[in-house]
VEXDREN-2710 file (C-alpha; in Angstrom, 1 decimal):
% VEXDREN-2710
k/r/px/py/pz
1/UNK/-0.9/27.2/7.7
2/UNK/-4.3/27.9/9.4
3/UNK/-5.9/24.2/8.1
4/UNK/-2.7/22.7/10.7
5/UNK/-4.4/24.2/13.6
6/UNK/-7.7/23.1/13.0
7/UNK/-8.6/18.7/14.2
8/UNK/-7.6/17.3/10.9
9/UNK/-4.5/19.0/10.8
10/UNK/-3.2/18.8/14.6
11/UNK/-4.1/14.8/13.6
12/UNK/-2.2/14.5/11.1
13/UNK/0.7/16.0/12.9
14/UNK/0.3/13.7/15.5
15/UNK/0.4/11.1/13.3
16/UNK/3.7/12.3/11.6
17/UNK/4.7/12.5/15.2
18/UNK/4.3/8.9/16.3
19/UNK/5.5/7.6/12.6
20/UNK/8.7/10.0/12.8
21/UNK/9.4/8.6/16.5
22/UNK/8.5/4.6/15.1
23/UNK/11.6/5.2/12.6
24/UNK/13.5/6.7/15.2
25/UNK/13.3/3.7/17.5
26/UNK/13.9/1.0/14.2
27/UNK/16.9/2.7/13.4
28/UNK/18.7/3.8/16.8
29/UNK/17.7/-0.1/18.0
30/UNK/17.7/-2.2/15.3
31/UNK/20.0/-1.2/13.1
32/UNK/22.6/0.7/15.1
33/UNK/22.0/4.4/13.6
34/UNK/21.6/3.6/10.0
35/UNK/18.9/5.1/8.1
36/UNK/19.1/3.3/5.3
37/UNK/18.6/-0.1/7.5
38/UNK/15.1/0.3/6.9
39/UNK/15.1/-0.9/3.5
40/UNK/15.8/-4.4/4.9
41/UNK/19.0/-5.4/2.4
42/UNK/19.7/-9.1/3.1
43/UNK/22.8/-10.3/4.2
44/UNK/23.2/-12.3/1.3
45/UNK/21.8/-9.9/-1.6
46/UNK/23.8/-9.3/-4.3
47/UNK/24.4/-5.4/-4.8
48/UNK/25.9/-3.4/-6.9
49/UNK/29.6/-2.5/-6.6
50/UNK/30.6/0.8/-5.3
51/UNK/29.4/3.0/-3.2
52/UNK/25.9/2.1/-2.7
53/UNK/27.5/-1.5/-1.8
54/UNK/29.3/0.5/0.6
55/UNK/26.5/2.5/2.4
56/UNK/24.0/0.0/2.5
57/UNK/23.5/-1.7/6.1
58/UNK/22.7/-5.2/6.1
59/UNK/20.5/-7.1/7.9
60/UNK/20.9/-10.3/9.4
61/UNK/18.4/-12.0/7.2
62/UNK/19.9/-13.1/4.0
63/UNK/16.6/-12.2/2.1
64/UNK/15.7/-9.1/3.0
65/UNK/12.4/-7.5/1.8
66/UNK/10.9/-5.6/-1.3
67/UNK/11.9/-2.0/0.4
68/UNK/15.9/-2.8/-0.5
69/UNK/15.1/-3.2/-4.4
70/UNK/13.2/-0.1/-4.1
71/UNK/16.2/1.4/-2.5
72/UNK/18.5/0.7/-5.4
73/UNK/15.9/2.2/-8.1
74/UNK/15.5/5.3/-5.9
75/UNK/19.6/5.7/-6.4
76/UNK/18.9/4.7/-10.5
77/UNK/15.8/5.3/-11.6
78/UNK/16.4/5.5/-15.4
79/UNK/19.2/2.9/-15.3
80/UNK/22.1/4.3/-16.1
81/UNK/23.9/2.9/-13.7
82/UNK/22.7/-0.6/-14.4
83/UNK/21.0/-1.4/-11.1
84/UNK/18.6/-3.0/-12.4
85/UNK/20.3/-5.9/-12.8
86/UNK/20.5/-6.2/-8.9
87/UNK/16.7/-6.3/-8.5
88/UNK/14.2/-9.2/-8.5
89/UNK/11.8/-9.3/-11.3
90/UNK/12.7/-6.0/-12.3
91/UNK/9.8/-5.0/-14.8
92/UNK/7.7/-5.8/-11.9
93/UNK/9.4/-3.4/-9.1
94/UNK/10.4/-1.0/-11.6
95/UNK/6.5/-0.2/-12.9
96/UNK/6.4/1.4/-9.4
97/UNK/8.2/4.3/-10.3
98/UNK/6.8/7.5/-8.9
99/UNK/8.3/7.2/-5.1
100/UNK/12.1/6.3/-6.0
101/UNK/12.3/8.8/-9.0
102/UNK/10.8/11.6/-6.5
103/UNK/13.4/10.3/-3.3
104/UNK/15.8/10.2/-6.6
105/UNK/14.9/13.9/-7.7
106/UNK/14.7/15.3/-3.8
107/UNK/18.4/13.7/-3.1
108/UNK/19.7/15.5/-6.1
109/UNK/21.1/12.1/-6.4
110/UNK/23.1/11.8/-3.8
111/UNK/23.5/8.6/-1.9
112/UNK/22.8/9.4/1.6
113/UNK/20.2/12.9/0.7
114/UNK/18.3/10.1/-1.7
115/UNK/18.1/7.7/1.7
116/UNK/16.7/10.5/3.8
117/UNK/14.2/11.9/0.9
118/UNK/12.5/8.8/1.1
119/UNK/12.0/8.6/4.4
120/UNK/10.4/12.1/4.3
121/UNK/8.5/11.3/1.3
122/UNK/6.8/8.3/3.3
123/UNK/6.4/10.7/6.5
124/UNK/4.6/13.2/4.2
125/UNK/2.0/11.1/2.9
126/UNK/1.5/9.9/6.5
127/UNK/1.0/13.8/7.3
128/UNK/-1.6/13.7/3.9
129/UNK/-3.6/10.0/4.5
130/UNK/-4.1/11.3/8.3
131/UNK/-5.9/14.6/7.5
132/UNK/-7.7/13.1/4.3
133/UNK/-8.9/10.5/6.8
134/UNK/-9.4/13.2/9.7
135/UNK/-11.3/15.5/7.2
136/UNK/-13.4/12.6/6.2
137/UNK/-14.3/11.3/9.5
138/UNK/-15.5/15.1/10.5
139/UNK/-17.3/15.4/6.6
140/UNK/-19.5/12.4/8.3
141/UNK/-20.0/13.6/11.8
142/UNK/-17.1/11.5/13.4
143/UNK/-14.1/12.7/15.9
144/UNK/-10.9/13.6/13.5
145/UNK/-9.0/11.9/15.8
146/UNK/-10.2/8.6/14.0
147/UNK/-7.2/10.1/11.7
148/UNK/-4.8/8.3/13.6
149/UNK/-6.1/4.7/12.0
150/UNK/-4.3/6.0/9.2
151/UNK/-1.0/4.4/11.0
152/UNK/-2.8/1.1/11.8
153/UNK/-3.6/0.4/8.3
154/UNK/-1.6/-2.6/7.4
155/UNK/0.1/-0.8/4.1
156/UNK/1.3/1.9/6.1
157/UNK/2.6/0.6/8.9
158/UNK/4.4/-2.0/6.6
159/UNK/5.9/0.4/4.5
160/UNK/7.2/2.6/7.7
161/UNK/8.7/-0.8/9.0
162/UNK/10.3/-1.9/5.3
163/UNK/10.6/1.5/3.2
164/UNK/7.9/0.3/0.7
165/UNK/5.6/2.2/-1.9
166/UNK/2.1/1.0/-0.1
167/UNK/1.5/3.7/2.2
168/UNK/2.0/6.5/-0.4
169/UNK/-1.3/4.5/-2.3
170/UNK/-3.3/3.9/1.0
171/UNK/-2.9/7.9/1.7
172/UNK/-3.9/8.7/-2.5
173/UNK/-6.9/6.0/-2.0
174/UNK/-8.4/8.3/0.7
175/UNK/-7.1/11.2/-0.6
176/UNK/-9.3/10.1/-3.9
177/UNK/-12.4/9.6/-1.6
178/UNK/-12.0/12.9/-0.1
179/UNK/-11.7/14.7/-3.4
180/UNK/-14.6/13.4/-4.7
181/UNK/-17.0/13.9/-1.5
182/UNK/-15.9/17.6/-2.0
183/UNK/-16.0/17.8/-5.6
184/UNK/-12.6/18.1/-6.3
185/UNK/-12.0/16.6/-9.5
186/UNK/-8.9/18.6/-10.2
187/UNK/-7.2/16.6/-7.2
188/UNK/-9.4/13.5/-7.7
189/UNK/-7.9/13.3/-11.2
190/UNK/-4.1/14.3/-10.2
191/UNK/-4.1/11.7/-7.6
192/UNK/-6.1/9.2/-10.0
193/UNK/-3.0/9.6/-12.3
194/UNK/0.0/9.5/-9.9
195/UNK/-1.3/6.1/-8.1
196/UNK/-0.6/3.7/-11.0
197/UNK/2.9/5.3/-10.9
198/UNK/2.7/4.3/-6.7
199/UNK/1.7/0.8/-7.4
200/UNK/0.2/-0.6/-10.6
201/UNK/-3.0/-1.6/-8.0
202/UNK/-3.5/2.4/-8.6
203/UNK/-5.6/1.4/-11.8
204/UNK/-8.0/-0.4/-10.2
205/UNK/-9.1/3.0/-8.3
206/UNK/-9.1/4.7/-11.7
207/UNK/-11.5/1.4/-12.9
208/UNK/-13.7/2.4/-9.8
209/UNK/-14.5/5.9/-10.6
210/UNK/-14.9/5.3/-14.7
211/UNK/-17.1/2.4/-13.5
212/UNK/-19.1/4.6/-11.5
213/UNK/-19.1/7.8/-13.8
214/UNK/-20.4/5.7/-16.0
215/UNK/-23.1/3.5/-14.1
216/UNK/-24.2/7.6/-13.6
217/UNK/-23.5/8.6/-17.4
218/UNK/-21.3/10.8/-16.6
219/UNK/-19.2/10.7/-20.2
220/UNK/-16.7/13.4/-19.4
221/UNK/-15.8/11.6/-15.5
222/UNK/-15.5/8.8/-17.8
223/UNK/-12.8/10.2/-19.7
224/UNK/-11.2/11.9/-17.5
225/UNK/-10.5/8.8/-15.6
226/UNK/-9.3/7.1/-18.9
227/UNK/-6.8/10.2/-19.5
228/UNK/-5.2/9.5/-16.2
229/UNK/-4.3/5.9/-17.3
230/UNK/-2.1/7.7/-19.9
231/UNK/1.0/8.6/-17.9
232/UNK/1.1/4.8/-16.4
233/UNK/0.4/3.6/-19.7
234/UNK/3.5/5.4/-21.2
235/UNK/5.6/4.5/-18.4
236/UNK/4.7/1.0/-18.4
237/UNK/5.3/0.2/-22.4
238/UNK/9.1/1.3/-21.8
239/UNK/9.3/-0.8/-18.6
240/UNK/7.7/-3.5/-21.1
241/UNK/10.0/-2.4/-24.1
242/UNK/13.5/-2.2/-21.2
243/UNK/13.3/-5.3/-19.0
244/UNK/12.2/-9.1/-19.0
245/UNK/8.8/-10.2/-18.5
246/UNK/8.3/-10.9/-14.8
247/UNK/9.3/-14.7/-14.2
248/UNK/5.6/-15.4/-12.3
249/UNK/2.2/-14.1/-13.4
250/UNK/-0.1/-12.5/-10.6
251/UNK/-3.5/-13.6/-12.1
252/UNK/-5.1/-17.2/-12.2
253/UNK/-8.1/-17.1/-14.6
254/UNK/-10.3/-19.4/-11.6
255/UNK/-11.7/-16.9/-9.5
256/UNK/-11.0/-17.5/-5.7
257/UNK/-8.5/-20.3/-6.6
258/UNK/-5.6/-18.7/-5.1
259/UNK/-7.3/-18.1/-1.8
260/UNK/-8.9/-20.9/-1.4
261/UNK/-5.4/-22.6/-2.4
262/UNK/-3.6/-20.9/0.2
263/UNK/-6.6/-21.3/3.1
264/UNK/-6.5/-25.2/2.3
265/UNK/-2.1/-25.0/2.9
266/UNK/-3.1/-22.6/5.8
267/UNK/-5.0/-25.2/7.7
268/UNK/-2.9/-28.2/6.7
269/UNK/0.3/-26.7/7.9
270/UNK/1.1/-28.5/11.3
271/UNK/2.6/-26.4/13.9
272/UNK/4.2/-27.7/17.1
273/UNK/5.4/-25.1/19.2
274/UNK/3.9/-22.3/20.9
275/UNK/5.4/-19.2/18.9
276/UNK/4.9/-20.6/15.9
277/UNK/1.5/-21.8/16.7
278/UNK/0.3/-18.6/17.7
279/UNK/2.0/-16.6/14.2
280/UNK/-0.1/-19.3/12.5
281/UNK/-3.3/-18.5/14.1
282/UNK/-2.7/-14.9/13.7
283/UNK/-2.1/-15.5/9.8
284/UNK/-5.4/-17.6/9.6
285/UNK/-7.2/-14.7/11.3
286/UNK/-6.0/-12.3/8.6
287/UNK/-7.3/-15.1/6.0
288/UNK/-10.6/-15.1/7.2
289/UNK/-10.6/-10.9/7.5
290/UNK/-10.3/-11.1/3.5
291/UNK/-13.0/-13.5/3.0
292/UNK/-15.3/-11.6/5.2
293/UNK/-14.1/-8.2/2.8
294/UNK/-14.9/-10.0/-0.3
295/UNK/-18.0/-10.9/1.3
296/UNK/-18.9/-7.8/2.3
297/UNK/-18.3/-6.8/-1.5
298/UNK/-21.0/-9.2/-3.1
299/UNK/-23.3/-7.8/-0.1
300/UNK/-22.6/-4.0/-1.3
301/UNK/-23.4/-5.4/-4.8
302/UNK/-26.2/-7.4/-3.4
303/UNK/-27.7/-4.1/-1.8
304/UNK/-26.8/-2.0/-4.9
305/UNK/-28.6/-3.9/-7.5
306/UNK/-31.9/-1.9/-7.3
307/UNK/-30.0/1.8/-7.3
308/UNK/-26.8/0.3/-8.8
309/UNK/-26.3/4.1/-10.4
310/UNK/-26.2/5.5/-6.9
311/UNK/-23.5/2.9/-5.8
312/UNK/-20.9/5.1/-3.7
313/UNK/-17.6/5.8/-5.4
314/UNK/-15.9/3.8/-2.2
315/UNK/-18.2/1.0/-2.6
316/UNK/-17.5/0.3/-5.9
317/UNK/-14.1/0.3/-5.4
318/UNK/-14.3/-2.1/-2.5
319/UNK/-16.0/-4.2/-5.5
320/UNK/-13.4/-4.2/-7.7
321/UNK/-11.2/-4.6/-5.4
322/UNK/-12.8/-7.9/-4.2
323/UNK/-12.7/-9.4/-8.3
324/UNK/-8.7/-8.0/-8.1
325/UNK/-8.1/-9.7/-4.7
326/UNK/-10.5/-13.0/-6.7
327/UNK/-8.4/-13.5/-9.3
328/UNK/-5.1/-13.0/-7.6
329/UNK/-2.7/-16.4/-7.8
330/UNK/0.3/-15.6/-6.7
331/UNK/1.1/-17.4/-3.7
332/UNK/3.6/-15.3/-2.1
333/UNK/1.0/-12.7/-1.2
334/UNK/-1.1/-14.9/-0.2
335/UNK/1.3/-16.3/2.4
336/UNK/1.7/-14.3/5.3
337/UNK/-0.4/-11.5/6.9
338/UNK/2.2/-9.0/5.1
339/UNK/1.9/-9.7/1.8
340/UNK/-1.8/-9.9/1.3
341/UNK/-2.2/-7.0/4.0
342/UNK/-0.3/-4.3/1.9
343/UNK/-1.4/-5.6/-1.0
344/UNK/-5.3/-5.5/-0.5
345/UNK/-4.5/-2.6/1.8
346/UNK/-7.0/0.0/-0.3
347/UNK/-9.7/-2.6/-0.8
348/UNK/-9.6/-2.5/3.5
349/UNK/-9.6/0.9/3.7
350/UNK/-12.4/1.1/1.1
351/UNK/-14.7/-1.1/3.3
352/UNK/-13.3/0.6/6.2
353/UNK/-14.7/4.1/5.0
354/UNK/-18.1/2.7/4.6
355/UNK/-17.7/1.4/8.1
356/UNK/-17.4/5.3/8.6
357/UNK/-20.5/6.3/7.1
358/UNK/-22.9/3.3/7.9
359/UNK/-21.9/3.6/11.7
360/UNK/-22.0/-0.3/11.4
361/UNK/-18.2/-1.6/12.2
362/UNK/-18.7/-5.2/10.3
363/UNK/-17.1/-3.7/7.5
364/UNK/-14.6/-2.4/9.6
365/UNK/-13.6/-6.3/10.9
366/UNK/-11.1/-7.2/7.5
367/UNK/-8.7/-4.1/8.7
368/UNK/-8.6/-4.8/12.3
369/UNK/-8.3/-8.8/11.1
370/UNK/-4.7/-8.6/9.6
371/UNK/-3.6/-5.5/12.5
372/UNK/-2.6/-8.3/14.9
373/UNK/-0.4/-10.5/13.2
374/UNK/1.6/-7.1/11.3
375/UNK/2.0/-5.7/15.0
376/UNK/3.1/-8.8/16.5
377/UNK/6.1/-8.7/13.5
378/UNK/6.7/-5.2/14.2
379/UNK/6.7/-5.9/18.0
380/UNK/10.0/-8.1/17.1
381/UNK/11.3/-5.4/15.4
382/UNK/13.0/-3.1/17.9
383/UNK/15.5/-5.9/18.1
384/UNK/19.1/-5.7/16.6
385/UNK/18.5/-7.3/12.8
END
């Protein structure tokens, strides 16, 4: 318990702190005591008969958010209880296994311990991404305070507001970062493995460091970051082999095309009033944050091409992360400063180490671009819902 005392650890205890007393607020005011109000269930959501019907707290939106599908495969993760019927494009949600099976294993099962285990599942990986990121800060000369960012990271704080499975992969994507400035590879490769499980964006960090292992012929790195594609891989065939194909496909073969599709909607869109006016310009300012980071990408590739085996391992996933973010078409996460923020959240945080290392905060500017509009929805919040 000694590592608690030292900056990284008292950081990331702070951090734990300030998320722990975040939930406490969401739930006391917004949704009247219940913990499980923070998976956002929709009014008008179809769930599953019984008891889960019965303990879930709805919100006043009849949508609700990702976090209340994620809720029901935390209660039935292998579907024996048929849940998945009840969740949108289920192969897709159901891929990102790792956090509902462990809130599922935690809870022993149980309806409200399952609720709780998540909640403590999300609070330890804010305890882990704030020390990695502490302990990386001091590894460079920088106060571990800078820890704390961890919480302004637009995947974490989304996930604390909506229960979702993005903070978990923002914490493993430094965590993987920090293992490999140490030399770690025990941990890099455990964490390499469990992110696919996170979020199926958790291959592209395992593309990052075979890419670069092998830019620095480094065979066995090489295969070792294949071999962690293997428990994904097995999961993912009996998704594949258990549910329907998801009814939209994420990828459109023209690079750019979705973001430029959406930027064009984006500036097209008239707004009249005030509030609205000033969401919109708040979205458009989280637009232009991810065309500065895949900017900043080519640059990193720009300055690389003489030394390209010396890239750094978060440079090159800041890279790949830019061709992901290129080829994405998908319109809904394009559409608000949520979607594309949690989504694209480890490309940020990728430029935002290097922001870390280089002393020069231009590749800090995506992150802090999409902070605004998520705290101005998060401001709302604290309201009854």
């Amino acid at each position: 318990m000694l590592f608690m005392m030292r900056g990284a650890g008292i950081t990331a205890m702070a951090a734990v702190a300030l998320a722990a007393l975040w939930l406490g607020a969401d739930v006391q005011l917004a949704d009247s005591g219940h913990l499980n109000g923070l998976f956002y269930t929709g009014s008008q959501v179809p769930l599953p008969p019984g008891s889960i019907a019965d303990h879930t707290w709805r919100v006043r939106d009849a949508k609700g958010y990702d976090g209340q599908f994620y809720h029901l495969i935390a209660h039935d993760p292998l579907n024996r209880r048929s849940y998945l019927r009840f969740v949108d494009s289920a192969r897709y949600r159901w891929r990102r296994i790792a956090i509902p099976a462990l809130a599922f294993a935690l809870g022993a099962g149980h309806e409200e311990a399952v609720d709780i285990a998540w909640v403590l599942i999300e609070l330890l990986f804010v305890f882990l991404g704030a020390r990695w990121l502490a302990l990386y800060a001091e590894s460079l000369g920088q106060p571990p305070l800078i820890g704390l960012a961890f919480l302004a990271v637009p995947g974490v704080a989304i996930s604390l507001d909506r229960m979702l499975v993005d903070l978990p992969l923002v914490a493993l994507t430094i965590g993987v970062f920090w293992f490999e400035k140490r030399n770690s590879r025990a941990a890099l490769y455990t964490a390499l493995a469990f992110a696919p499980l996170v979020r199926e964006t958790g291959l592209l960090l395992i593309a990052a460091w075979c890419v670069c292992s092998f830019l620095r012929r480094d065979r066995r790195a090489v295969v070792a970051g294949l071999a962690c594609t293997l428990p994904a891989a097995a999961w993912f065939l009996y998704v594949a082999i258990k549910t329907s194909p998801d009814p939209e496909p994420l990828v459109n073969l023209i690079p750019l095309a979705g973001l430029v599709e959406w930027t064009v909607h984006a500036l097209r869109e008239p707004v009249a009033s005030w509030g609205p006016r000033a969401n919109a310009l708040l979205e458009s300012f989280a637009l232009i944050g991810i065309w500065l980071a895949v900017a900043l990408s080519a640059r990193v590739l720009w300055k690389a091409r003489t030394a390209i085996r010396e890239i750094p391992f978060p440079d090159m996933t800041a890279v790949v992360f830019a061709l992901f973010a290129a080829m994405i078409g998908y319109q809904d996460i394009w559409a608000t400063a949520y979607g594309l923020g949690r989504t694209l959240s480890p490309f940020l945080v990728a430029l935002a180490v290097i922001a870390l290392r280089e002393r020069a905060w231009v590749w800090a500017v995506p992150v802090l671009s999409v902070v605004p509009r998520v705290a101005l929805q998060m401001g709302a919040e604290l309201r009854p819902r």
